[in-house]
C-alpha positions as CSV (number, residue, x, y, z in Angstrom):
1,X,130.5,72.4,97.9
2,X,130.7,72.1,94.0
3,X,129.0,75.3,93.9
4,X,131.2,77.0,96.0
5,X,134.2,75.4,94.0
6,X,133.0,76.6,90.8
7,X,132.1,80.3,91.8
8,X,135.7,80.7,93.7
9,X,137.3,79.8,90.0
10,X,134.8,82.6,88.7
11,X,136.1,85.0,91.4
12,X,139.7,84.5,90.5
13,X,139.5,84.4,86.7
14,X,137.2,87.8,87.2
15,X,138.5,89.8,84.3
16,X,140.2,93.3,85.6
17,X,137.3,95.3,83.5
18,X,134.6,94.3,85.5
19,X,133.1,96.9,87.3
20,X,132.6,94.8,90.9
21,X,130.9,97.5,92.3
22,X,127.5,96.8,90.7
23,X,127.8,93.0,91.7
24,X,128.5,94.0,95.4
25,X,125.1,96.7,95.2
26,X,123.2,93.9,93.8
27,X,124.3,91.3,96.2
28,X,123.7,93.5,99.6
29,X,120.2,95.3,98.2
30,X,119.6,91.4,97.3
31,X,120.5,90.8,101.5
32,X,118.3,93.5,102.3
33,X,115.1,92.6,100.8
34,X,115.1,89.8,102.3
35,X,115.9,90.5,105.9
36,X,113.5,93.9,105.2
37,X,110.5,90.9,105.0
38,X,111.5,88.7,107.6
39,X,111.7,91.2,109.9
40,X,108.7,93.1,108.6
41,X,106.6,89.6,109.1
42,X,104.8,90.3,113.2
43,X,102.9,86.6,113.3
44,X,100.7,86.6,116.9
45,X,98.6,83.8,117.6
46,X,96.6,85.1,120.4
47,X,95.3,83.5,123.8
48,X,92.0,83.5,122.0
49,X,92.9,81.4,119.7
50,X,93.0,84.1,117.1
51,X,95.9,84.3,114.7
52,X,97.2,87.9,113.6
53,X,99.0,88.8,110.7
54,X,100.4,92.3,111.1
55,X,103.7,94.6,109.2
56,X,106.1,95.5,112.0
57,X,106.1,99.0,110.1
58,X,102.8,99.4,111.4
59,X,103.7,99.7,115.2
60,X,107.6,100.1,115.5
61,X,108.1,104.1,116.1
62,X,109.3,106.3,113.2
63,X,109.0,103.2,110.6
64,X,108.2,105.7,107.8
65,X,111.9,106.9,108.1
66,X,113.5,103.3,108.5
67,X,111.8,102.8,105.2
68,X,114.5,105.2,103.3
69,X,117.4,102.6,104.3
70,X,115.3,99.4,103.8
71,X,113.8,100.5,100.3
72,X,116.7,99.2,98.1
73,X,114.6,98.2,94.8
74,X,115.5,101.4,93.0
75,X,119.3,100.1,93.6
76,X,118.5,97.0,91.1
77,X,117.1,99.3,88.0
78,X,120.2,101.4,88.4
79,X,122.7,98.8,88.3
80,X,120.6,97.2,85.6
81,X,120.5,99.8,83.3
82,X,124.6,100.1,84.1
83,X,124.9,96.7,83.3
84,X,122.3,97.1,79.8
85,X,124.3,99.4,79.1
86,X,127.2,98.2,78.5
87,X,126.0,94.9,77.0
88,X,124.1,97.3,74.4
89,X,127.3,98.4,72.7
90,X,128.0,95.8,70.8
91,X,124.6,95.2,69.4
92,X,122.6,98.5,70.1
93,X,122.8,98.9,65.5
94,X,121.9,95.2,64.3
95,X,118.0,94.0,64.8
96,X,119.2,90.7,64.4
97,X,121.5,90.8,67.2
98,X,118.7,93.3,69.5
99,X,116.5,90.3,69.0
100,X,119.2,88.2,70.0
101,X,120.1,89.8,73.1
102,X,116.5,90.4,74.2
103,X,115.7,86.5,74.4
104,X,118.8,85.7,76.4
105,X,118.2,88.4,78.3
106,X,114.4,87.3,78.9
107,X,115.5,83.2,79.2
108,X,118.1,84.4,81.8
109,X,114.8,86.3,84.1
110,X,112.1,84.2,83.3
111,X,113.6,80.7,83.3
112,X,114.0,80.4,87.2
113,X,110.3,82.0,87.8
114,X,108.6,78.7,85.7
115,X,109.5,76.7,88.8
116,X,108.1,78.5,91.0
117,X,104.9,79.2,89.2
118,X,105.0,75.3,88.6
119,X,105.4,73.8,92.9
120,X,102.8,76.7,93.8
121,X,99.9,75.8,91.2
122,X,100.8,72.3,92.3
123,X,100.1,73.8,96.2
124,X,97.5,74.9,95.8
125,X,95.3,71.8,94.0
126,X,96.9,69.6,96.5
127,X,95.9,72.4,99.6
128,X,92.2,72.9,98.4
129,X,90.6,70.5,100.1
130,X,92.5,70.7,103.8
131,X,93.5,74.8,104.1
132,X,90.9,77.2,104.2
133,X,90.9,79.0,100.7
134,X,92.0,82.2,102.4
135,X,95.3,81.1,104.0
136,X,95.7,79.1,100.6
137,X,95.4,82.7,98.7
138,X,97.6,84.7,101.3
139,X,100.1,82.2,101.3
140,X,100.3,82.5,97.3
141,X,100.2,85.7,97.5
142,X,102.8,86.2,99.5
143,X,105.3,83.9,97.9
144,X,104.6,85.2,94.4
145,X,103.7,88.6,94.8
146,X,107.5,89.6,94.2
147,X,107.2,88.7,90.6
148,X,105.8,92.3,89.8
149,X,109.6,93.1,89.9
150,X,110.1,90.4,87.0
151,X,107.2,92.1,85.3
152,X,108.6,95.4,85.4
153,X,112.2,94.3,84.8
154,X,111.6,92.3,81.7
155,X,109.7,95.4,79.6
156,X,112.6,97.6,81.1
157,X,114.9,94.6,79.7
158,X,113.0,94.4,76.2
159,X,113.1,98.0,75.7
160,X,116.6,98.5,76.7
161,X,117.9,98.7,73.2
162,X,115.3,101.7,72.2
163,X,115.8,103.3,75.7
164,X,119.8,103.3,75.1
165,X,119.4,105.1,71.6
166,X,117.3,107.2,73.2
167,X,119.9,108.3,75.6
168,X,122.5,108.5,73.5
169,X,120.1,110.7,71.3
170,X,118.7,112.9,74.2
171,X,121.2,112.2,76.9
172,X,119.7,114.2,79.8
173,X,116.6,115.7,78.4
174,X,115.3,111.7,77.8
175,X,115.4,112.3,81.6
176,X,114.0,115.5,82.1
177,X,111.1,113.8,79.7
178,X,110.6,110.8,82.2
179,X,111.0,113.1,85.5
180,X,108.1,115.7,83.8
181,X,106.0,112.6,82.9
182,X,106.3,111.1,86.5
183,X,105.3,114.1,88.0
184,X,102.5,114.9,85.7
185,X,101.0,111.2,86.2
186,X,101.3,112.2,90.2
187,X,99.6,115.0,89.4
188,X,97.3,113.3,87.9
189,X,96.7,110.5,90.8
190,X,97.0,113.3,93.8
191,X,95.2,116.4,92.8
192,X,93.1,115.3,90.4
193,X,92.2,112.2,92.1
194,X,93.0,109.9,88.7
195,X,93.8,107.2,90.4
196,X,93.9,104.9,87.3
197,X,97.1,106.8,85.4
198,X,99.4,106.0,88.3
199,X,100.0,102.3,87.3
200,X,101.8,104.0,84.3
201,X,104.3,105.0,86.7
202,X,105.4,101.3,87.3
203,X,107.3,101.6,84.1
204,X,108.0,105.6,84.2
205,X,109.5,105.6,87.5
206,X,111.6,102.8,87.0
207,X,112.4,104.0,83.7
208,X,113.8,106.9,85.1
209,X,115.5,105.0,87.6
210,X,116.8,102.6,84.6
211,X,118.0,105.7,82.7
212,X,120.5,107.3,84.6
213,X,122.2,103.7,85.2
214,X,123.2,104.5,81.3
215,X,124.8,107.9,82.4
216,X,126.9,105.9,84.7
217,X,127.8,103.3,81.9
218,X,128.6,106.4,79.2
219,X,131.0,108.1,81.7
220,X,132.8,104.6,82.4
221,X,133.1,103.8,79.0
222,X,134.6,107.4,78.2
223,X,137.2,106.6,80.6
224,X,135.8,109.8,83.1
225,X,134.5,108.0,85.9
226,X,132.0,110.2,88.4
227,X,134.0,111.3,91.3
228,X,133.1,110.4,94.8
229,X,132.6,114.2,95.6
230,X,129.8,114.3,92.8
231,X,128.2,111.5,94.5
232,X,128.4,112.9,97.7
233,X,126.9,116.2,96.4
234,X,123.9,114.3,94.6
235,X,123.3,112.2,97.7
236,X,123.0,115.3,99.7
237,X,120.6,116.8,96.8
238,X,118.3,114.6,96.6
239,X,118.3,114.1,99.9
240,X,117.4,117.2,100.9
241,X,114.6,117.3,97.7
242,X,113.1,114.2,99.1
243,X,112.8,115.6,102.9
244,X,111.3,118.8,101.3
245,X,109.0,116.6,99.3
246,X,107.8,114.3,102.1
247,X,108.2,117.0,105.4
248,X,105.4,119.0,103.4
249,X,103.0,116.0,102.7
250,X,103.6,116.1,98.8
251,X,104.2,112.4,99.5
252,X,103.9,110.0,102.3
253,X,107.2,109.6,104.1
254,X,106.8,105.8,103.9
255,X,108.9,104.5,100.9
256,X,107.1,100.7,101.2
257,X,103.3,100.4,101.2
258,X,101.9,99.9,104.8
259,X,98.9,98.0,105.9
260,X,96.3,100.4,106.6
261,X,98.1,103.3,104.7
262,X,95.8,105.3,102.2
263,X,98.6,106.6,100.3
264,X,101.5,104.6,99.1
265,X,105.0,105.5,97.3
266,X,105.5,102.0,96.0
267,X,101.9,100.5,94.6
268,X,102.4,102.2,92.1
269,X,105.5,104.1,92.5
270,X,105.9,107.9,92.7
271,X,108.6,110.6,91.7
272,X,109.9,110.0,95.3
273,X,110.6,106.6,94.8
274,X,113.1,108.0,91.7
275,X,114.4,110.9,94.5
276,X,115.2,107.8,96.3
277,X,117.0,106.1,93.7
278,X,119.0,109.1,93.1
279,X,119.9,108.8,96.7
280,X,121.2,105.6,96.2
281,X,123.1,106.2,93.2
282,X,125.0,109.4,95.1
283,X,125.8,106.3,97.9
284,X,126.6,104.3,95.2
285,X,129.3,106.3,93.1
286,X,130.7,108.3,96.4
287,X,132.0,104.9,98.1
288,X,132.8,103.5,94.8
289,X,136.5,103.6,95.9
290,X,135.7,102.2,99.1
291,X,133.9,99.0,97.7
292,X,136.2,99.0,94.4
293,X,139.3,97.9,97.6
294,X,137.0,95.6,99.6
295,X,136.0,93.5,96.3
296,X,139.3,93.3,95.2
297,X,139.6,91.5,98.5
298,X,139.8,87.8,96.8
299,X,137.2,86.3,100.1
300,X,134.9,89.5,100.1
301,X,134.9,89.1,96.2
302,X,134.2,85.5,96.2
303,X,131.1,85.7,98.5
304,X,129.8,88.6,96.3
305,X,130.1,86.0,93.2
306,X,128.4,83.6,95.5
307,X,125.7,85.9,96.3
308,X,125.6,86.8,92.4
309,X,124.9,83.3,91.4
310,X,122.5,82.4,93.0
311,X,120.3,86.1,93.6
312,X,117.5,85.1,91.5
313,X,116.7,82.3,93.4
314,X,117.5,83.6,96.5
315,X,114.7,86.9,95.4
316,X,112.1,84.2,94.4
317,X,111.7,81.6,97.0
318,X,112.7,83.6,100.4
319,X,109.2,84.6,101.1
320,X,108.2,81.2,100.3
321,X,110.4,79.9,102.5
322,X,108.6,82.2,105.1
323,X,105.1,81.4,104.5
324,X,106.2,77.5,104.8
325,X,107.8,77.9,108.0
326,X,104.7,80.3,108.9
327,X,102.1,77.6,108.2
328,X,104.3,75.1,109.8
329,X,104.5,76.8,113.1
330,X,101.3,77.8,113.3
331,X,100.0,74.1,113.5
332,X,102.8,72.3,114.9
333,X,103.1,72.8,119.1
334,X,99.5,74.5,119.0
335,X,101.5,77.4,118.1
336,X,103.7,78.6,120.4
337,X,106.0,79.6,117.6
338,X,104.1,82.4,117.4
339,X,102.5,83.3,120.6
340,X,104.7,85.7,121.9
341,X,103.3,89.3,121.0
342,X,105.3,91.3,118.3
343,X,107.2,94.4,119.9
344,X,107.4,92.8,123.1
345,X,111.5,92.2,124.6
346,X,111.0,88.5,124.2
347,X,109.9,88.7,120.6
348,X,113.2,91.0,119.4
349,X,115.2,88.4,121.3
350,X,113.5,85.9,119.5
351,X,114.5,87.5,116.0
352,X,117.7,85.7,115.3
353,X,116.1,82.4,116.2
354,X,113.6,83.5,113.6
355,X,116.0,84.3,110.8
356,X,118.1,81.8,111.4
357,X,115.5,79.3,110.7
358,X,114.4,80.9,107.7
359,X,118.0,81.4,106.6
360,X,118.0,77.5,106.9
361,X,114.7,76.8,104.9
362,X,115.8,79.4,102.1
363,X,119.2,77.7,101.8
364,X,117.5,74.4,101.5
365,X,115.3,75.9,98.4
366,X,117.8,78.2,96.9
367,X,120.1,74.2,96.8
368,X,116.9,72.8,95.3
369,X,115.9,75.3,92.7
370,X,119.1,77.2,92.2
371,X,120.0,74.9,89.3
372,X,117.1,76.2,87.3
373,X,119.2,79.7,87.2
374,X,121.7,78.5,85.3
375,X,120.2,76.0,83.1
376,X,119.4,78.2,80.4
377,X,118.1,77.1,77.1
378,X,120.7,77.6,74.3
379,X,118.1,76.8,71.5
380,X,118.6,79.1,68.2
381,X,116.4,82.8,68.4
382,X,113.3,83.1,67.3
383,X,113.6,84.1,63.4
384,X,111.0,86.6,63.6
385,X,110.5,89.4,65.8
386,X,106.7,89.2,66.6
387,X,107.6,85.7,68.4
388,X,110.0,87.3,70.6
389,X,107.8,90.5,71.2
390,X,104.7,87.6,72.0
391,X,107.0,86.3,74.2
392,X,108.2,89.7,76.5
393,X,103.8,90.2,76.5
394,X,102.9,87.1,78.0
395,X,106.0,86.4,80.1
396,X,105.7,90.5,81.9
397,X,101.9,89.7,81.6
398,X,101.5,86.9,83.7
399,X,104.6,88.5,86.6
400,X,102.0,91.1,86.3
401,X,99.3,89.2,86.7
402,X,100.2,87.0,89.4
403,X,101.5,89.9,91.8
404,X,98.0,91.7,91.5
405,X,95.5,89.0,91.0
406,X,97.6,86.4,93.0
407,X,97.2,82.8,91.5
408,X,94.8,81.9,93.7
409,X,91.4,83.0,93.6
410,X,88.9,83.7,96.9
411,X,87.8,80.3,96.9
412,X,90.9,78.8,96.5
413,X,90.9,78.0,93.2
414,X,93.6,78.6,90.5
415,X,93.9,81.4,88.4
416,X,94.4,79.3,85.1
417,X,95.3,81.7,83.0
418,X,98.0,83.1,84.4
419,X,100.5,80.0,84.5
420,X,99.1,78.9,81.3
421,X,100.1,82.6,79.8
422,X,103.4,82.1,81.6
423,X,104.4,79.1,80.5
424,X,103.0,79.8,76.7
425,X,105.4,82.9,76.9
426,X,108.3,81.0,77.9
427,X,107.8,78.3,75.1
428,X,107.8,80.9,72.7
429,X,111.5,82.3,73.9
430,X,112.9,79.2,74.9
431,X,112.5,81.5,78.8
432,X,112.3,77.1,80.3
433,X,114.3,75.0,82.8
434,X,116.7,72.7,80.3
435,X,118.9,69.9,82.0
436,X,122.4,70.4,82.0
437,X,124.7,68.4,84.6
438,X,127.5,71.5,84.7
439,X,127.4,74.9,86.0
440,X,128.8,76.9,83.0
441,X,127.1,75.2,80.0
């Protein structure tokens, strides 16, 4: 409840410049990642005993095309670099202050991810000796392999003041250098069969993504907002670029990577994965009026602030809220949690139950561990840049790490270097859980 008292007073003393519309975006994309891996989750413990762990994409009809509505990471690098953007003014000409802003920046990512990093390495020891080492490693997996976002986010977020120059310097050809890059590094993977060169496009792609969120800022600042038409005409472009794209097997139709899938837009992403973005942004600015009246709606605004508050959290423990209320019903009751057969009528009417329990678990952690997203260090900056540069390596490093190693080995074991990298990092930037007994120190 004091939560709730403190974000109403944020709501109402929101200051009339704040664009709303990119807290709303990040809110609801935050609402559909989640719900996109509940519901993707098709647990079956069979009548022989066997228990299978399938994606619902892989069976439910036409789930390539559901995947251009539930894809909505490309909606958190645009907003981002809308909201970089505008942070940058003020500090885009000063190393002192770049540094500056780069280790709040970095302590406001990476503080909430020690945490988790912390209760699953202790998992993991204390699991060894009772859980098979391969449901000890999926369930890690699972629960951290989100982090890559973090990884990604946090050289985006460390770059951000270079990138911004750059735009300013380039404006749209900085763009046009990103798309040709993309596409050449596609090239690259597809018809030259490189597959190596496409993990570049984890931070091209996004890059390009994280880009255009600056036009948005430029034209906002200039007082020349985009018109809802122009976003309408750029949804309908890309649109139409992406089905061309896709309908002629350029790219796979399936904007998430699918179990069993040879080719994947997401791991790493491709130039359709940026098509889609640009789909979103054309949503994006043409209901900007739209959202700009519901959020000055003082209830719709407040639960948007809510939402806001707590989004990190909410992004880092919901899938281990799922794998904990996974393992406990697969060994409580024998199972029979899970044994009705995914696709069947009884197991969509059982789909509320299911999210309503893991709405329950998640709310429980997001209370727990929510406190660690606002209890950021206010320590001094690091006095020399290479600290802070240390710091973005092994903080992105270890996200990196952890998403595509996982911290648990085959046999179970931990991956030692990659909390001790983390944790190193976050010394180094001050990126660590401090105790504070208030909400806004």
């Amino acid at each position: 409840m004091k939560y709730l008292t403190h974000t109403r007073r944020i709501a109402a003393e929101t200051p009339p410049s704040r664009n709303r519309v990119i807290d709303f975006w990040r809110a609801l994309a935050i609402v559909f990642v989640v719900l996109g891996h509940w519901l993707a989750a098709s647990i079956w413990l069979r009548p022989d005993g066997e228990i299978a762990l399938t994606n619902s994409l892989q069976w439910i009809p036409y789930s390539a095309w559901v995947t251009w509505i539930v894809q909505v990471m490309p909606v958190f690098f645009f907003v981002g670099g809308y909201a970089n953007a505008r942070a940058l003014q003020r500090v885009i000409t000063q190393q002192e202050r770049r540094r500056a802003w780069i280790t709040e920046r970095l302590r406001r990512l990476f503080t909430p991810v020690i945490p988790l990093l912390v209760v699953w390495t202790v998992l993991i020891i204390v699991m060894r000796p009772f859980i098979p080492a391969d449901v000890i490693r999926a369930g890690a997996m699972s629960a951290t392999v989100p982090l890559w976002f973090m990884a990604v986010y946090i050289a985006l977020t460390a770059l951000a003041p270079w990138t911004y120059r750059w735009w300013h310097s380039w404006r749209w050809l900085s763009v046009a250098a990103l798309v040709a890059t993309t596409i050449a590094i596609d090239v690259a993977r597809f018809a030259f069969d490189v597959p190596t060169v496409a993990w570049f496009n984890f931070l091209f792609v996004w890059a390009l993504v994280h880009q255009v969120g600056y036009w948005w800022a430029t034209r906002d600042i200039s007082r020349d907002p985009i018109a809802p038409l122009s976003g309408w005409i750029v949804f309908g472009a890309m649109l139409g670029l992406l089905v061309t794209v896709t309908w002629t097997g350029l790219y796979p139709v399936a904007m998430v990577g699918i179990p069993g899938a040879q080719l994947t837009n997401m791991t790493p992403p491709t130039f359709a994965i940026a098509l889609l973005g640009g789909m979103q942004a054309g949503v994006i600015w043409g209901t900007r009026k739209g959202i700009e009246r519901i959020t000055h709606n003082q209830r719709a605004w407040h639960g948007v602030v809510a939402v806001s508050g707590v989004l990190m959290t909410i992004y880092l423990w919901h899938l281990s809220a799922m794998s904990l209320v996974a393992a406990g019903g697969l060994f409580a009751a024998d199972g029979v949690m899970f044994s009705i057969e995914p696709g069947t009528t009884a197991w969509w009417l059982t789909r509320p139950l299911w999210l309503g329990l893991l709405g329950v678990v998640t709310l429980g952690l997001v209370a727990l561990f929510a406190p660690f997203e606002w209890r950021i260090s206010k320590k001094p900056t690091p006095n020399r840049r290479s600290v802070v540069t240390a710091g973005v390596l092994l903080t992105a490093g270890s996200a990196a790490a952890v998403a595509y190693f996982g911290l648990a080995t085959a046999e179970g074991a931990i991956n030692w270097i990659i909390p001790i990298a983390a944790i190193l990092g976050a010394g180094l930037v001050g990126a660590y859980p401090v105790f504070r007994r208030r909400y806004d120190e």
